[in-house]
C-alpha positions in Angstrom: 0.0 0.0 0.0 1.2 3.4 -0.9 2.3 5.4 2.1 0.3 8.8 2.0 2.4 12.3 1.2 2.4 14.7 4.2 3.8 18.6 3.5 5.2 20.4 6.3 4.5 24.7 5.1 5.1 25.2 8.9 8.7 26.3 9.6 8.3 25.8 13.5 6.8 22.3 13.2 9.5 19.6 14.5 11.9 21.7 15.6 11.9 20.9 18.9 10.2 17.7 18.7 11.6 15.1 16.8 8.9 12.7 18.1 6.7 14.1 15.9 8.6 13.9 13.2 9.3 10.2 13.7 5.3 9.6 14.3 4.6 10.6 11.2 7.2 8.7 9.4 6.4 5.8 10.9 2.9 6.0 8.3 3.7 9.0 6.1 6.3 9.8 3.6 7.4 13.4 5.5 8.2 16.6 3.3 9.1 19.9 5.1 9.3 23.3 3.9 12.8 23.5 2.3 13.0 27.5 2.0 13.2 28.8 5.8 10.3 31.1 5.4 5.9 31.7 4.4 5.6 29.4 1.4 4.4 32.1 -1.5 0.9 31.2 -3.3 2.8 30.0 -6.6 4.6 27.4 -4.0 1.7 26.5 -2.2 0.2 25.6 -5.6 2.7 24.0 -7.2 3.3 22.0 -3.4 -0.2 20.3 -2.8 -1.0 19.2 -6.3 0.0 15.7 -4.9 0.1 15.9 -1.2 -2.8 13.9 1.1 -2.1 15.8 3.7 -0.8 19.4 5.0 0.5 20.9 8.3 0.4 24.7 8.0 1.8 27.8 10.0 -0.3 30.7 9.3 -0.4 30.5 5.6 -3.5 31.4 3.6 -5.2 28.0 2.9 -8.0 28.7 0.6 -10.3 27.1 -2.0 -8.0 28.0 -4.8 -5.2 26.0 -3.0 -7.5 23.0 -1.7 -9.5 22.7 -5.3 -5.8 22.4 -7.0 -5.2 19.3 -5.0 -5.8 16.0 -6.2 -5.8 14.0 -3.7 -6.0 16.6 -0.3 -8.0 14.7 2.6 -6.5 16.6 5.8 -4.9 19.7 6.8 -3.3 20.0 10.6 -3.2 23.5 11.6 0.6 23.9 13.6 -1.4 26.4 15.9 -4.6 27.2 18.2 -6.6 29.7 15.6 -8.0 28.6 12.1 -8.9 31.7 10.7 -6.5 31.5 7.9 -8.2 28.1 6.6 -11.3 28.7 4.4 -13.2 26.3 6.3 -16.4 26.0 4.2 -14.3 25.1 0.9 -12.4 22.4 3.0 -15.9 20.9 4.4 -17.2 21.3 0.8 -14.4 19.6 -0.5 -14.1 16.5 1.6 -11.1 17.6 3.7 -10.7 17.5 7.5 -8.8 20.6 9.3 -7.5 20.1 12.4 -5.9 21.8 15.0 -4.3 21.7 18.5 -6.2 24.0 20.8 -5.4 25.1 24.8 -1.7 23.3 23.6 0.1 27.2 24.4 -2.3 28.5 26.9 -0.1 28.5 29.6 2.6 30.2 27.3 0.1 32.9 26.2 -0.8 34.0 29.7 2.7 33.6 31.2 3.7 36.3 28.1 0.6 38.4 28.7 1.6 38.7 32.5 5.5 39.9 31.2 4.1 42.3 29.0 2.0 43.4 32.1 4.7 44.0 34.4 6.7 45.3 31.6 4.2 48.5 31.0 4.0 49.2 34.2 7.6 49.4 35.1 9.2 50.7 32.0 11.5 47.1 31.7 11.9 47.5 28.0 13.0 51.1 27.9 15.3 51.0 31.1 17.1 48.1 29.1 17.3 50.4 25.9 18.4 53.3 27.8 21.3 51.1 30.0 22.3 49.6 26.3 23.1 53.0 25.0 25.8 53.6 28.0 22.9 55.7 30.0 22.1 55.3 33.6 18.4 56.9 34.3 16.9 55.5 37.4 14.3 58.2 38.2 13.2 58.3 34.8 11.7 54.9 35.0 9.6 55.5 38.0 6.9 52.9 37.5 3.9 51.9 39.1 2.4 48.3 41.3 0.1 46.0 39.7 -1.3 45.1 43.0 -4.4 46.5 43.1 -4.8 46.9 39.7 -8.0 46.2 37.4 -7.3 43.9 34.5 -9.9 43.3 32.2 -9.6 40.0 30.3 -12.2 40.1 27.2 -12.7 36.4 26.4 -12.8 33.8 29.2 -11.5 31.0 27.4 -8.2 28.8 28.5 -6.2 31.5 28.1 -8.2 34.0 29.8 -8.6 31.7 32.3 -5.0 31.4 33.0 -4.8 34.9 32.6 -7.3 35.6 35.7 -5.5 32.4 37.5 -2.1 34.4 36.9 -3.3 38.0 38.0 -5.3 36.6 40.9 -1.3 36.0 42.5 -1.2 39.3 41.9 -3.6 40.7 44.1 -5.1 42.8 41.1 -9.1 43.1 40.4 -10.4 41.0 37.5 -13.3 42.2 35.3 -14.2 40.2 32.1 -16.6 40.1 29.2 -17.2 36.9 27.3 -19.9 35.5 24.8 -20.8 33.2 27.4 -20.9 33.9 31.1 -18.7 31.3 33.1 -20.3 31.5 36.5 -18.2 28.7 37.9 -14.7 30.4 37.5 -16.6 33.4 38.7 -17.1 31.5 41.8 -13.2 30.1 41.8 -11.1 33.1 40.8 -13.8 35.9 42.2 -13.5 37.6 38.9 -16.3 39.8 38.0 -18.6 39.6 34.4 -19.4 43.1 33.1 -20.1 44.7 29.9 -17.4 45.3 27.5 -17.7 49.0 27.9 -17.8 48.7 31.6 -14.8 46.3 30.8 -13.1 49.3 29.0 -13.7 52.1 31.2 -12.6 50.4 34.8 -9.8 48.6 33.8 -5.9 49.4 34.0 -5.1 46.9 31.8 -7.1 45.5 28.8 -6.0 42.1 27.3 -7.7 40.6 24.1 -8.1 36.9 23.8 -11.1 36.3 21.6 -10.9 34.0 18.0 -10.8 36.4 15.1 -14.6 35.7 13.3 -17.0 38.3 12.0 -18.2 38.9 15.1 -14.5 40.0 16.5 -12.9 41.6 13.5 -12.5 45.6 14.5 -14.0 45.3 17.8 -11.6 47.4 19.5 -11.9 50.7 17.4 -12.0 54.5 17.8 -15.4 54.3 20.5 -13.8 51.7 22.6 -10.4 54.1 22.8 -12.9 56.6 23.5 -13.9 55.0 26.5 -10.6 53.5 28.2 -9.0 55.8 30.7 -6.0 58.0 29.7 -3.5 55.8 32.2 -5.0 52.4 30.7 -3.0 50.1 28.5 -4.3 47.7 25.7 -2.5 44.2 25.0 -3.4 42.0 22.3 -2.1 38.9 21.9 -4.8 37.2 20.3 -5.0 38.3 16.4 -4.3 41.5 14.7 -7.5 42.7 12.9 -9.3 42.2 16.6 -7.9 46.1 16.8 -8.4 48.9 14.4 -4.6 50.0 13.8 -5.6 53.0 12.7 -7.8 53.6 16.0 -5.0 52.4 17.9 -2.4 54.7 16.5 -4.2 57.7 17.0 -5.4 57.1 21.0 -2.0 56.2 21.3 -0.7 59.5 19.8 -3.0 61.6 21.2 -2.8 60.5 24.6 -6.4 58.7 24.6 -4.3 55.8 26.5 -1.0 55.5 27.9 0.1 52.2 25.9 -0.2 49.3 24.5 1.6 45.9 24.0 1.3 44.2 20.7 2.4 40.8 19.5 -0.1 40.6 16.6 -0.7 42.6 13.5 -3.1 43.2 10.7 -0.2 42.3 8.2 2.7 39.7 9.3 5.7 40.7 9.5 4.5 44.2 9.6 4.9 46.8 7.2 8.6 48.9 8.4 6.1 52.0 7.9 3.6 50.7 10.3 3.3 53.6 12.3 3.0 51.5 15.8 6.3 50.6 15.1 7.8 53.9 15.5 5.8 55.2 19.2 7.9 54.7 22.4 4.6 54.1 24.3 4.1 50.5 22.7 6.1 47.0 23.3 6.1 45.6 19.8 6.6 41.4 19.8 7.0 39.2 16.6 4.0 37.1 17.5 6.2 34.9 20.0 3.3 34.4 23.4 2.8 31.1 22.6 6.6 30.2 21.4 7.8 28.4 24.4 9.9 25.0 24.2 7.0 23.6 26.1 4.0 24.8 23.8 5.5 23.9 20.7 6.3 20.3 21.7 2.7 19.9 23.0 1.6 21.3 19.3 3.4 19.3 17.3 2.6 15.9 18.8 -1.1 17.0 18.5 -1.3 17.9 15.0 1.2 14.6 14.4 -1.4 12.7 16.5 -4.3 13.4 14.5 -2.3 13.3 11.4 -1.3 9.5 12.1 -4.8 9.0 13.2 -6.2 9.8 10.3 -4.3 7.7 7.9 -5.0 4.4 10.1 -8.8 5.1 10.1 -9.5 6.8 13.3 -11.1 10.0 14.2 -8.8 12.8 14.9 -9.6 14.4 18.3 -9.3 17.8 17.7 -11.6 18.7 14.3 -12.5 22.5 13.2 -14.8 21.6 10.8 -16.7 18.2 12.8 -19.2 18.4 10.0 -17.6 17.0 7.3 -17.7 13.9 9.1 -20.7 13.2 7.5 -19.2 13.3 4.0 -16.5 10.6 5.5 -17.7 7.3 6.5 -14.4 5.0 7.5 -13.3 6.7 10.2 -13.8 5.3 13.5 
């Protein structure tokens, strides 16, 4: 029997865990990514013409790229989020996405907590300013995030473990979420309010929402409007969740005191994104969940399901469950 093809596009994928790699050679015939960065659409094209299966970074994954496959029956997203997978064309189409969800959770709300104590005591700057021979203690007069309001808006794993981690910090935890989660209401004592209640109490602001139509510009000029001129925003979750534009400007003109930023509408970001250039912002390379630990957790989920799936069973973790219907032989 013909051992299926499997395409690595992710360049983080195996890195760090050569288990995975082995797991799927042990039923696959393994091709990586030879060209150390984001496979172009001309590449993409001429890459899955034959491939049975895919494990993707954030590329594009559309119906132009699934319909040019022959013989495409399952893509593995190397990563928590799947809005960069057209999943209506892949359900259409007969092919299963999967994905490897709450894997970097912990590594997401340990970065979100850095970035937290890094606003509020100036840690990036101080290290700037001592790198260029200076020595400016009383400029970076910071402030104590005990006592604090964070406001987490979505209450999912990371938020969670956000509102575990700020709980050790003795700082007051507000939160909006689609769904109301009474229970870790109960455990953590955080408190549900609206999202503009959200925006005007809290000290610090932290996205961690999926980007969908619902989410997509959510944080915009009105919200800015409403946050406090000492709050800060962080988003870690997914670029287009914030208005750049919006967030510029408040940032400019004082509307907040800062932000922290590990996501962007366009990655890399343009040099002449003009975020890029305030002092009042911590700019990442989308890194939170790049931790030893999270990756290794990744990669042996989406090589999990990936095996899985070529011996008949059901992958566990499936963004689009209702193309099972179309696909009778798994178990």
């Amino acid at each position: 029997m013909t051992r299926p093809r499997i395409y690595v596009t992710s360049r983080s994928f195996g890195k760090r865990c050569i288990e995975a790699l082995e797991l799927i050679e042990s039923a696959a015939v393994l091709e990586i990514n030879p060209y150390g960065r984001a496979m172009t659409e001309q590449e993409l094209l001429r890459t899955v013409v034959d491939v049975e299966g895919l494990i993707v970074g954030g590329d594009e994954i559309d119906r132009k790229i699934m319909e040019h496959s022959r013989n495409l029956k399952i893509i593995a997203r190397h990563g928590t989020g799947v809005d960069n997978i057209d999943l209506n064309a892949a359900t259409e189409n007969n092919i299963i996405v999967t994905y490897a969800p709450h894997v970097n959770a912990d590594a997401v709300a340990e970065f979100v907590m850095g970035l937290i104590l890094s606003l509020a005591r100036h840690i990036p700057q101080a290290q700037i300013s001592m790198s260029r021979g200076r020595w400016e203690p009383t400029r970076f007069v910071g402030f104590e995030v005990s006592g604090k309001t964070i406001g987490i808006v979505g209450l999912g794993e990371i938020g969670f473990r956000v509102a575990r981690r700020a709980k050790a910090f003795d700082m007051r935890i507000l939160y909006w979420s689609r769904r109301r989660k009474t229970d870790i209401e109960v455990e953590l004592g955080v408190n549900y309010v609206s999202l503009e209640t959200l925006l005007r109490e809290s000290d610090f602001a932290t996205l961690h929402v999926a980007l969908t139509d619902e989410t997509r510009g959510m944080i915009g000029k009105e919200e800015f409007e409403l946050m406090r001129k000492n709050a800060y925003l962080i988003n870690t979750a997914r670029g287009p969740i914030v208005d750049e534009t919006a967030l510029y400007e408040a940032l400019k003109d004082g509307k907040i005191a800062g932000a922290a930023i590990d996501v962007y509408c366009e990655e890399p970001p343009s040099a002449e994104n003009p975020l890029l250039k305030l002092d009042n912002v911590i700019k990442t390379p989308h890194i939170a969940a790049y931790t030893i630990e999270a990756i290794r957790r990744m990669d042996m989920v989406n090589a999990e399901d990936i095996v899985n799936f070529f011996k008949g069973k059901k992958p566990t973790y499936i963004a689009n469950p209702e193309v099972l219907q179309k696909i009778s032989h798994l178990s």
